[in-house]
N, C-alpha and C positions, 0 to 999 in steps of 0.2 A: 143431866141427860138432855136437856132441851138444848143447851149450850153446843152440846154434842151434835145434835139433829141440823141445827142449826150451822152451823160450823158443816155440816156436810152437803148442805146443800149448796153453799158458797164456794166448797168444794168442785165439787162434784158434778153440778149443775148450773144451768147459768140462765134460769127461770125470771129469778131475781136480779134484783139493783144489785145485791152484795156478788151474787155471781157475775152478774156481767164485767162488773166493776174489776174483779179477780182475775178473769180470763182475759177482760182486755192489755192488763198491766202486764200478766204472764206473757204475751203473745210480745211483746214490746220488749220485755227482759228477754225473752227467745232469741227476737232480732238482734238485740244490741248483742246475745252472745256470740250468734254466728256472724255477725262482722268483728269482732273479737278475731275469735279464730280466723277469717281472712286478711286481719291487720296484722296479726301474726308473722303470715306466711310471706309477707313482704318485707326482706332486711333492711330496707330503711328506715323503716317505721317500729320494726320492731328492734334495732341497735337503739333508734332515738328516744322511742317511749316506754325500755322494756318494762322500767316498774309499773308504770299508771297503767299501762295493759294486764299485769300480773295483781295490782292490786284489782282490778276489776273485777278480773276472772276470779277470784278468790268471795268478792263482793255478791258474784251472781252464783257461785257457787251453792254459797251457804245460803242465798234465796231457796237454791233449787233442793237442798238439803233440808231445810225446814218446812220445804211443800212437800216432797217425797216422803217425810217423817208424819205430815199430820197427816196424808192420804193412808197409811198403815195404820196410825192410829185409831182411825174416827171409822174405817171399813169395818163393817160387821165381819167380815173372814178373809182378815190379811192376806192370809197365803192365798186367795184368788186375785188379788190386787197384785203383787208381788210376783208372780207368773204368768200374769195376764202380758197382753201385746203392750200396754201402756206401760204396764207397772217394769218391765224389762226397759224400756227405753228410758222411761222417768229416771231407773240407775244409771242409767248408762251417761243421762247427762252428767250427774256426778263421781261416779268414780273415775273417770280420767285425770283429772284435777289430782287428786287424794291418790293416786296410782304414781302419780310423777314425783311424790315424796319419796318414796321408797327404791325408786330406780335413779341412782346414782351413780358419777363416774364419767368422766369423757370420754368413754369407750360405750358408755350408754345414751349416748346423746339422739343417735338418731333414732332408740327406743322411743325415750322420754318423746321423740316429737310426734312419732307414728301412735302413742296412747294420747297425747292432749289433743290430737285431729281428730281424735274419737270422738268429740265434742261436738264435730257438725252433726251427731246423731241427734240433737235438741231440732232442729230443725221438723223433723216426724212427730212429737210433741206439738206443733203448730193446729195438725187437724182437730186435734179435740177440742180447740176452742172457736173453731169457726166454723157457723151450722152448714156450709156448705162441705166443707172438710169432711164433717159427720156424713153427711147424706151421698157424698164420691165412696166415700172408704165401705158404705151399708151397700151403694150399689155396684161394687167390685163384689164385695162378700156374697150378696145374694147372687150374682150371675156368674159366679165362679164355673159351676159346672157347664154352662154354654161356653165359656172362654177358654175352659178346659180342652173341650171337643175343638172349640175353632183351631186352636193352635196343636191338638194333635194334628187333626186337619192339613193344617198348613208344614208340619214336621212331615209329614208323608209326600206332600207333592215335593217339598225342599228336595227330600233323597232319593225320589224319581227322577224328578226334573237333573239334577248333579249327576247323577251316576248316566242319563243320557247324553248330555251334555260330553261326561269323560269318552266314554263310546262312540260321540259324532265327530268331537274336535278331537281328541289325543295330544299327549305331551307333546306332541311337535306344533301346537296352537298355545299351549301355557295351560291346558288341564290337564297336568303332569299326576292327577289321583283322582278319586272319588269325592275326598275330602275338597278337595281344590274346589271342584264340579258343583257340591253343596256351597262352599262359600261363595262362589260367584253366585249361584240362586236367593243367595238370602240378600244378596248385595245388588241383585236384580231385582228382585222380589218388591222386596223394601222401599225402592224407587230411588237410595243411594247413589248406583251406578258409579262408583270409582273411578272405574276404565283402564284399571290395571291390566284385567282380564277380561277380553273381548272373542268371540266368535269368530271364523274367519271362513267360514263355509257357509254356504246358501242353506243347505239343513240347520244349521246352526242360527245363521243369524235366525231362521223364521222360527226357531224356538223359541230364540230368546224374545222374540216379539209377542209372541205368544206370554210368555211369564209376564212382559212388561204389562200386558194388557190385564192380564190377571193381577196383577198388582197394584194398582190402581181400586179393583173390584176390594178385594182382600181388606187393604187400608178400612173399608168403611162398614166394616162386618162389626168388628168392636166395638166401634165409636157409635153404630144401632145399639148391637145390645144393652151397654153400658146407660146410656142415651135413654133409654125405655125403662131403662132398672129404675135409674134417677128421680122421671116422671111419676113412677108410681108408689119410690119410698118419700117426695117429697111430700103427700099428700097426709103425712106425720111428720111434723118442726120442732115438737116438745123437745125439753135434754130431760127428762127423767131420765134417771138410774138407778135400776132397783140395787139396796143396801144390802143385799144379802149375796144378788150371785153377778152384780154388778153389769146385767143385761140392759140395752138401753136402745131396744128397736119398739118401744112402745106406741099405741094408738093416744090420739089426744086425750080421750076419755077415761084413758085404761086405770082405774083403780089396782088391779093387783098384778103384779110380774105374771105375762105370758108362759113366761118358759120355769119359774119355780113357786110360780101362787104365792110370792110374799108381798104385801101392801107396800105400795110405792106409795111417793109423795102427792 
């Protein structure tokens, strides 16, 4: 049992020497995978060194195979692990690998290569091991609902603004739809500007001037909120994770899980 506790917290958390120690080697086997997969996708390199690339992948595989297996094991309630955002992606690094065995055939090839590209999903894997990762992903989660409102926000003027746009300029300008009309606002909006699709009327252009100026404002609506979230979940850096429901927005002090009262570490 202590072996157990212990083993989860090297796990799980990265408090300790043996955590940090865990999490830094993982994040390092992450990297090396996903430049794996981008040495791959280059036929020189992959005609020249297919085996030592294949045995690799096979190498960091079964890394990722025996971390995914002891985080099921040692979790007081598997199937939160195994469903959770993490416990989804931790599979995901490994079954692609184990998926291309069974898909066979030159007629399956460009199968087999669209499931091993699955692999750059290890990359998403990276945030849990680095405290800033944690505390971007805690201040998305916590200002969800303000990010929510801005970009409906922002979806309502997109198909105001398009659908004016079709009404001022008309197909005989290149805003041959509605749709068009949106696209060019999100492409305005956004501060892209392509220049595929340009205004050509004096109403026209000073709308779009108007979006341009609006979009500039827009850009820095998120990057506040997010920006404030950050500020005030940094002021908790712990990695506890309670063992039970595997929540991990804890105060430095906190002795017992917030959200299900079971004793954390």
């Amino acid at each position: 049992m202590l072996a157990k506790q212990k083993l989860y917290e090297v796990i799980f958390e990265a408090d300790s020497r043996g955590g940090k120690i865990f999490d830094i080697s993982l994040l390092l086997i992450i990297l090396a995978s996903i430049i794996l997969v981008m040495l791959e996708s280059v036929p020189a390199i992959s005609k020249e060194y297919r085996h030592v690339l294949n045995v690799l992948e096979w190498v960091i595989t079964g890394i990722f195979t025996v971390e995914y297996s002891l985080r099921v094991l040692i979790v007081v309630k598997p199937q939160k692990y195994i469903f959770s955002f993490y416990g989804i992606i931790d599979l995901l690094a490994v079954l692609p690998t184990y998926l291309s065995l069974f898909v066979v055939g030159s007629h399956s090839l460009m199968v087999i290569r669209a499931i091993r590209l699955l692999r750059v999903f290890r990359i998403l894997k990276l945030n849990r091991y680095t405290l800033a990762g944690r505390n971007l992903a805690r201040a998305l989660r916590n200002s969800r609902e303000k990010i929510f409102v801005f970009l409906f926000s922002v979806i309502n003027m997109v198909l105001i603004v398009g659908t004016l746009m079709y009404l001022i300029e008309g197909p005989e300008n290149g805003f041959k739809s509605i749709p068009t009309g949106i696209y060019w606002a999100i492409v305005t909006m956004t501060t892209v500007g392509y220049g595929d699709i340009s205004p050509q009327t004096a109403t026209g252009q000073f709308l779009a001037s108007m979006v341009m100026i609006v979009g500039y404002a827009i850009i820095a609506v998120p990057t506040g909120i997010v920006t404030s979230e950050m500020i005030r979940t940094s002021r908790s850096n712990n990695t506890q994770v309670c063992p039970e429901c595997l929540y991990d927005q804890h105060d430095d002090d906190a002795v017992y899980c917030k959200k299900c009262g079971h004793k954390i570490n």
